[in-house]
C-alpha positions as CSV (number, residue, x, y, z in Angstrom):
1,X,-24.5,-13.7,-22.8
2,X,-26.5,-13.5,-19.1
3,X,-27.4,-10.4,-17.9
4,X,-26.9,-9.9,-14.6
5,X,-28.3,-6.9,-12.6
6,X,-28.3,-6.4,-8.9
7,X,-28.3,-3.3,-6.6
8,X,-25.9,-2.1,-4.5
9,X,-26.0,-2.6,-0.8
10,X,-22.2,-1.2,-0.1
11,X,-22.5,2.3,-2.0
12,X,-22.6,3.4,-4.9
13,X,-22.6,0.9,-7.6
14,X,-19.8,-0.1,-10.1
15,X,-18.9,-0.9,-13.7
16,X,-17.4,-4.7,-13.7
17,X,-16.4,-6.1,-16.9
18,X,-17.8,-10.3,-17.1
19,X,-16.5,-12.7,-20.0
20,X,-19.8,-15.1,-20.7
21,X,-18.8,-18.6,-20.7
22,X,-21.9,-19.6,-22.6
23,X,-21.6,-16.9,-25.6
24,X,-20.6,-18.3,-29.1
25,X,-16.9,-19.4,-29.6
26,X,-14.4,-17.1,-30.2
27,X,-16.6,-14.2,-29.1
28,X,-16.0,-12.6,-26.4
29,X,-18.8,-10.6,-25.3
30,X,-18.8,-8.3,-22.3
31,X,-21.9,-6.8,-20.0
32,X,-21.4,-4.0,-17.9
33,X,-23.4,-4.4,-14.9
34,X,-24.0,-2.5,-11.8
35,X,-23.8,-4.3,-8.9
36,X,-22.2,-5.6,-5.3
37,X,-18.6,-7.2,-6.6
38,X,-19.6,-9.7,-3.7
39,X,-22.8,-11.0,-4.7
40,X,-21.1,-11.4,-8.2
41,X,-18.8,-13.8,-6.9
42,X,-20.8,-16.0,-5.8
43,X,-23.1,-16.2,-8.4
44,X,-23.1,-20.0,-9.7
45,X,-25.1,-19.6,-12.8
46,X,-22.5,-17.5,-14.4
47,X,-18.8,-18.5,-15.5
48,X,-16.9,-14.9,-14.0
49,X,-13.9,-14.1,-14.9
50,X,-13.1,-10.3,-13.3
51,X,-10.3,-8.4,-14.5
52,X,-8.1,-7.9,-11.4
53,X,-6.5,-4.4,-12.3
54,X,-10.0,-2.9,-12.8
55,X,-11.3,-4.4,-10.3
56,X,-8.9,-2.9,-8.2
57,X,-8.9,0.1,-8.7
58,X,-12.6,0.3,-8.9
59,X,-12.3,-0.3,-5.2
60,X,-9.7,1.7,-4.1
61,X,-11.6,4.4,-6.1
62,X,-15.1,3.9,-5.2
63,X,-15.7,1.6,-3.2
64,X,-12.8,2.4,-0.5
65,X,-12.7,5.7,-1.1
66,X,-16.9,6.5,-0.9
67,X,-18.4,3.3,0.5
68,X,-16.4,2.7,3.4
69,X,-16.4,6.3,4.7
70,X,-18.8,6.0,7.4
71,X,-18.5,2.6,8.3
72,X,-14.5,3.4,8.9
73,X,-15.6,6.9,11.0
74,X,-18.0,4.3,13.0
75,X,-15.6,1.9,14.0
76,X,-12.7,4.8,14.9
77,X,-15.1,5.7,17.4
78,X,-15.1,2.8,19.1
79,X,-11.2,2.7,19.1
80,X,-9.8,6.2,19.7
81,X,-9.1,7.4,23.4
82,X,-7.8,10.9,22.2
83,X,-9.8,13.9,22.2
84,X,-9.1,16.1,18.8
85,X,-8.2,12.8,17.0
86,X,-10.1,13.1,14.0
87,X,-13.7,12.0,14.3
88,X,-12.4,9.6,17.3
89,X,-15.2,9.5,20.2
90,X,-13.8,10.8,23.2
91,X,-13.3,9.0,26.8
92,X,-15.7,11.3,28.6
93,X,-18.5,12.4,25.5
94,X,-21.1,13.7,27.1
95,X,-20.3,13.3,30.9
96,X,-20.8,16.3,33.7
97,X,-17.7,17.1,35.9
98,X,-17.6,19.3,38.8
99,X,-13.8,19.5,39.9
100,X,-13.1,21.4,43.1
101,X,-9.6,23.6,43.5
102,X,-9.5,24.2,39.1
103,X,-8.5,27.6,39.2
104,X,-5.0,26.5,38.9
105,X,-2.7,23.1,39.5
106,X,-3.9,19.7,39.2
107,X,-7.4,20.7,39.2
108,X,-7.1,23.2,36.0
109,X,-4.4,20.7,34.2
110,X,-7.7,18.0,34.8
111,X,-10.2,20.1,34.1
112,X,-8.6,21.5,30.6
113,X,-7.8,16.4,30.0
114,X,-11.7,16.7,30.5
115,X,-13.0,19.3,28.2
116,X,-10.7,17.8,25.7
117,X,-12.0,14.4,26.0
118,X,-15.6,15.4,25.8
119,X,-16.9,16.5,29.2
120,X,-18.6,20.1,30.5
121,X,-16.5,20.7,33.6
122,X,-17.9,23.1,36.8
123,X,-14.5,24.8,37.9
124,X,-15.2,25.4,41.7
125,X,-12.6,27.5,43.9
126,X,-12.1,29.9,46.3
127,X,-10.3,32.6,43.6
128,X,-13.3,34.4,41.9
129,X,-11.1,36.1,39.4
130,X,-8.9,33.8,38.5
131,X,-11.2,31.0,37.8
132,X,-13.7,32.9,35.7
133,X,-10.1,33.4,33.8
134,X,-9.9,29.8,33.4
135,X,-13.3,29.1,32.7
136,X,-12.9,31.4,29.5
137,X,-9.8,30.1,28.8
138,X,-11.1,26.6,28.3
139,X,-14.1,27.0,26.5
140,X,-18.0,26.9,26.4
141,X,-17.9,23.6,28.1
142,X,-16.4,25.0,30.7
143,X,-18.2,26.9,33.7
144,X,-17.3,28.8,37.3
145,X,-18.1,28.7,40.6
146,X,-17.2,30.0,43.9
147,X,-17.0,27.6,46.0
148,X,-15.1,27.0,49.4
149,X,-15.1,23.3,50.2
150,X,-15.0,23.6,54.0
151,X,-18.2,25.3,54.0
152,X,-20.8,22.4,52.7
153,X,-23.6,24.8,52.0
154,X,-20.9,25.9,49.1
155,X,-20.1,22.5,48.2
156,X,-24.0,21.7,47.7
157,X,-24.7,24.9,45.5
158,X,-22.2,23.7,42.8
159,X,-23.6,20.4,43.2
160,X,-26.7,22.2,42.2
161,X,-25.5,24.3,39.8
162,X,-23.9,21.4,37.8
163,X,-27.3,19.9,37.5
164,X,-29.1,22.4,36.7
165,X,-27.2,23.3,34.3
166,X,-26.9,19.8,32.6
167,X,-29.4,17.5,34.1
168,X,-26.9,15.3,35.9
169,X,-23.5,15.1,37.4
170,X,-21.3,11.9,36.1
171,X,-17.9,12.9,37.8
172,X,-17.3,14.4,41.7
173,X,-13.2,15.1,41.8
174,X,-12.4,16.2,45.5
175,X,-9.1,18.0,44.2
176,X,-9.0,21.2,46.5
177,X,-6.3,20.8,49.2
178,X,-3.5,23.2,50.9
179,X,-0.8,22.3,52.7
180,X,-0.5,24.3,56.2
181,X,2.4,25.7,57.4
182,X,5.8,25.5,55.4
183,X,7.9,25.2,57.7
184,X,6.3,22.1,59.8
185,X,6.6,22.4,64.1
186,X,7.2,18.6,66.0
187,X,4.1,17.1,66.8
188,X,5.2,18.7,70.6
189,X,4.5,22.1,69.1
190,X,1.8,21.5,66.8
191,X,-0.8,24.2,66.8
192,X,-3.8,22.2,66.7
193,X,-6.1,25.5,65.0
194,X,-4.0,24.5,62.0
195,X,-4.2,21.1,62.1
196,X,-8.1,22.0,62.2
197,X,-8.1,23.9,59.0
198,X,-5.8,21.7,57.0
199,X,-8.5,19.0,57.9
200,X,-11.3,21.1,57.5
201,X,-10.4,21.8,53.7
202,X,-8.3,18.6,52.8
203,X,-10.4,16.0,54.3
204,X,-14.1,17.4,55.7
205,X,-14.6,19.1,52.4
206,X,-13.5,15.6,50.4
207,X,-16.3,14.1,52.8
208,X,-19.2,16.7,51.9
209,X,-17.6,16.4,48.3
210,X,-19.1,12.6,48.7
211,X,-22.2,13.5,50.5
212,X,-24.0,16.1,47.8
213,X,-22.9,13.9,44.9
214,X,-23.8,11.1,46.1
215,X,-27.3,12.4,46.4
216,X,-27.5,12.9,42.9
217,X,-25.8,10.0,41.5
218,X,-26.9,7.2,43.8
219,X,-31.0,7.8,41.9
220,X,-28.7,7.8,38.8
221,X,-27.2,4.7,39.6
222,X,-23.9,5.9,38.3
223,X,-21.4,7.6,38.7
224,X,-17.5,7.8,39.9
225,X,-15.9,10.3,42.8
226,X,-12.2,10.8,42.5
227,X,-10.1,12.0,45.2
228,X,-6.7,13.7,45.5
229,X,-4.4,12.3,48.4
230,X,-1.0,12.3,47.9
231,X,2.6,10.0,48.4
232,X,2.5,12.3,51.4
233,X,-0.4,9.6,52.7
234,X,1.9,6.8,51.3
235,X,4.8,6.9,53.2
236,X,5.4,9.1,56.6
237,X,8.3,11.6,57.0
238,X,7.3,13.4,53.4
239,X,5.3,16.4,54.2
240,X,4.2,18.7,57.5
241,X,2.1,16.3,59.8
242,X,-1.5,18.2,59.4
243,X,-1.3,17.5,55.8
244,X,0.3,14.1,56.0
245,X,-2.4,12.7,58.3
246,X,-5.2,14.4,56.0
247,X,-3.5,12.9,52.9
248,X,-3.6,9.2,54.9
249,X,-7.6,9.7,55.8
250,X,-8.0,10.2,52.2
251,X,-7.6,6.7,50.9
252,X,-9.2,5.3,54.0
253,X,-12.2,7.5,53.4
254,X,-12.7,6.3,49.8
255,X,-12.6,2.2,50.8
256,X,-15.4,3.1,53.3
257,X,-17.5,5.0,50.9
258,X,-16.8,3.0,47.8
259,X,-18.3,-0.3,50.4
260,X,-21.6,1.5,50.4
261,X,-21.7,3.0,46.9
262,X,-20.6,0.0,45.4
263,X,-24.3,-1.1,45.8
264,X,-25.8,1.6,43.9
265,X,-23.2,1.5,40.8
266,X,-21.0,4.5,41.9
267,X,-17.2,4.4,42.0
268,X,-15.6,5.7,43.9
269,X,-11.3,6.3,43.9
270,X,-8.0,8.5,44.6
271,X,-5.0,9.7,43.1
272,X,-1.7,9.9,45.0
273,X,0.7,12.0,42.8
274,X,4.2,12.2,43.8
275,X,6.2,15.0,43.5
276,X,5.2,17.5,40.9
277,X,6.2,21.0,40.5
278,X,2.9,22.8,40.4
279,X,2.8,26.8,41.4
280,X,2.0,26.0,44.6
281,X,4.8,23.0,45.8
282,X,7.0,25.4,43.6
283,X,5.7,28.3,45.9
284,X,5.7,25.8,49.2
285,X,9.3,24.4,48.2
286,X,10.7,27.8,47.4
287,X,10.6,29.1,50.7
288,X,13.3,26.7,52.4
289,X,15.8,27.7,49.0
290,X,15.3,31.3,49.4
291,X,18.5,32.6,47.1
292,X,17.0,30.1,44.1
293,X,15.2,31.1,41.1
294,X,11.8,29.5,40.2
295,X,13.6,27.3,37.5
296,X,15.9,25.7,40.0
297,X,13.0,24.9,42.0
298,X,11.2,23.0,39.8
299,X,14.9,21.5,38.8
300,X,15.0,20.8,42.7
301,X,11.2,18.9,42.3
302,X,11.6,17.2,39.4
303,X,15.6,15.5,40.6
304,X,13.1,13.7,43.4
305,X,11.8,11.3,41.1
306,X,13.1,7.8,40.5
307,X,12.2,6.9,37.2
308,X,14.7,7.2,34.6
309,X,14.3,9.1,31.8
310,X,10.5,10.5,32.5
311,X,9.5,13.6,35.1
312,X,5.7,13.7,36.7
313,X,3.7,16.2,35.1
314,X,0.1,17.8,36.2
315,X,-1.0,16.0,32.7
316,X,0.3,12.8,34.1
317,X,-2.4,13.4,37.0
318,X,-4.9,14.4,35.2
319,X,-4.8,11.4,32.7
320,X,-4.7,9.3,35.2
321,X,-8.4,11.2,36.2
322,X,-9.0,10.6,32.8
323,X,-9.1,6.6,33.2
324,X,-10.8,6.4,36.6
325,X,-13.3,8.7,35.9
326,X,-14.0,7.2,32.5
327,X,-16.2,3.8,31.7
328,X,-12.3,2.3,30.5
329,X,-12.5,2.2,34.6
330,X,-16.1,0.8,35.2
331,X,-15.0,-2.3,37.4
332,X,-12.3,0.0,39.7
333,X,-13.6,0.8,42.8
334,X,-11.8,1.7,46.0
335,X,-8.5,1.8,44.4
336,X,-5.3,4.1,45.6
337,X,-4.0,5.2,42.1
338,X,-0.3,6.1,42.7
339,X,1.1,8.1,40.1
340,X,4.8,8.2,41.3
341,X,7.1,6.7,38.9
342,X,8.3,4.3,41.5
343,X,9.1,6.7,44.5
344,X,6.8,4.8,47.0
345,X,8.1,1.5,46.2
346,X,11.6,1.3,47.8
347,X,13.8,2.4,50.1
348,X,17.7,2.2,49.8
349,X,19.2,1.4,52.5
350,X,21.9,3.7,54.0
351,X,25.2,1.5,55.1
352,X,28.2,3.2,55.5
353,X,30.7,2.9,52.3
354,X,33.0,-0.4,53.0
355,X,36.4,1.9,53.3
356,X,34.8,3.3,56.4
357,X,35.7,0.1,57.7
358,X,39.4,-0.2,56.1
């Protein structure tokens, strides 16, 4: 009977039973050895014969069971995209956000997709108290600000704070926005003060959004800005003109800076959400359905969309952040990301029913 003795490279070793071809007729000798089954196998010198069942379950008990353990965690890594999915790597591990209007809406439903995928988020806004109340509510990896984006002084200072805090800034989301009045004047009428303001905040604080991170991410190299625009800068006719024609600036304003980033390996992109029944377009929407309750306001927003079977959420949104803020994205650049389950897409067409005609 050979001997055969090898170590491991796979984990810890195993007890295989071998049949020697070469021992004396009608003996049958066996070895226990400790060694790699597969190096075993391909042994020439020796005539193997390996019980299956044992072998088996030697595996599924050792080998699977021990062995394997990291080498399965490693490649999970590489395949999960969920936060909290076991030992999965998230989208965003490691990367610094800074997302302006988080106290509440979109920009807290983004913020919280973030955390959960791996980033430290700077929640800037205008509300001290309640986003300190976020900022606890989400975490460690989550930190406050105040910051008003029409002033760019403010703007700059949470720039600054992100980086000093962690050494760099991966993700710039220009998410703060309001909406003017509710009850929209004719262009004739327009009051051109608030035209200035809804500008000021929705589109001049998007640009100096741009400006201070791009001073810290074009040395970098990388980086990706996100925008919020809206279907309201998709099609006319959907919202009061000030924030219309600030919602159509937006995506213009990201094809001209993603043509000069582009060089220095920052992205650059914007999200156009269709119609989502956030506090504030539940507050907005309210006031022309004075004698309804909250619930059928959102019942009112949510019977707008077109898909079947499926209603917008903020967490649609912010997923959608997710993916163009994440490295899944790394060759989108530019790009209007409607998130509007088809309401931009068509247009039916009003004729009068055929008895009209009878």
């Amino acid at each position: 009977m050979k001997s055969a003795q090898a170590q491991s490279t796979v984990g810890p070793s195993i007890d295989i039973f071998l049949w020697d071809s070469k021992g004396k007729e009608g003996t049958n000798q066996q070895t226990t050895v400790q060694s790699n089954p597969w190096d075993l196998m391909n042994d020439d010198d020796i005539g193997v014969q390996i019980f299956a069942v044992d072998m088996l379950r030697s595996l599924a008990r050792d080998f699977k069971l021990n062995s394997c353990n990291d080498f399965l965690l490693k490649r999970t890594r590489l395949f999960s995209t969920r936060a909290g999915g076991g030992h999965g790597r998230s989208r965003l591990e490691g990367k610094v956000a800074l997302i302006t209007g988080s106290a509440s809406g979109l920009g807290k439903a983004t913020a919280q997709e973030f955390i959960q995928q791996g980033a430290h988020v700077i929640i800037a806004d205008t509300d001290s108290e309640l986003g300190q109340q976020v900022a606890k509510e989400l975490g460690p990896a989550a930190h406050f600000v105040q910051c008003d984006v029409s002033v760019e002084s403010q703007i700059a200072e949470a720039v600054e704070t992100a980086v000093a805090r962690h050494g760099k800034l991966d993700i710039m989301y220009n998410n703060a926005g309001i909406t003017g009045p509710a009850f929209p004047p004719s262009i004739a009428d327009l009051d051109l003060e608030e035209f200035d303001r809804v500008m000021r905040v929705n589109v001049r604080g998007a640009v100096a959004g741009m400006k201070h991170a791009a001073r810290v991410m074009v040395p970098a190299g990388a980086g990706s800005i996100l925008c919020t625009s809206s279907i309201s800068g998709v099609l006319g006719g959907l919202g009061p003109h000030p924030y219309s024609i600030s919602k159509f600036t937006i995506p213009g304003l990201v094809k001209s800076v993603a043509s000069e980033l582009c060089r220095s390996g920052v992205r650059v992109n914007c999200i156009s959400p269709g119609p989502i029944p956030t506090e504030m377009s539940v507050r907005e929407i309210g006031q022309f359905y004075p004698g309804a309750t909250r619930e059928q306001v959102i019942e009112i927003v949510n019977g707008v969309g077109e898909l079947k079977g499926a209603k917008c959420e903020e967490k649609d949104v912010a997923q959608a952040a997710v993916y163009l803020a994440s490295d899944e994205a790394k060759y989108v650049t530019g790009h209007n990301l409607v998130v509007d389950g088809g309401f931009t897409c068509f247009k039916t067409l009003s004729f009068p029913p055929p008895d009209q005609f009878v």
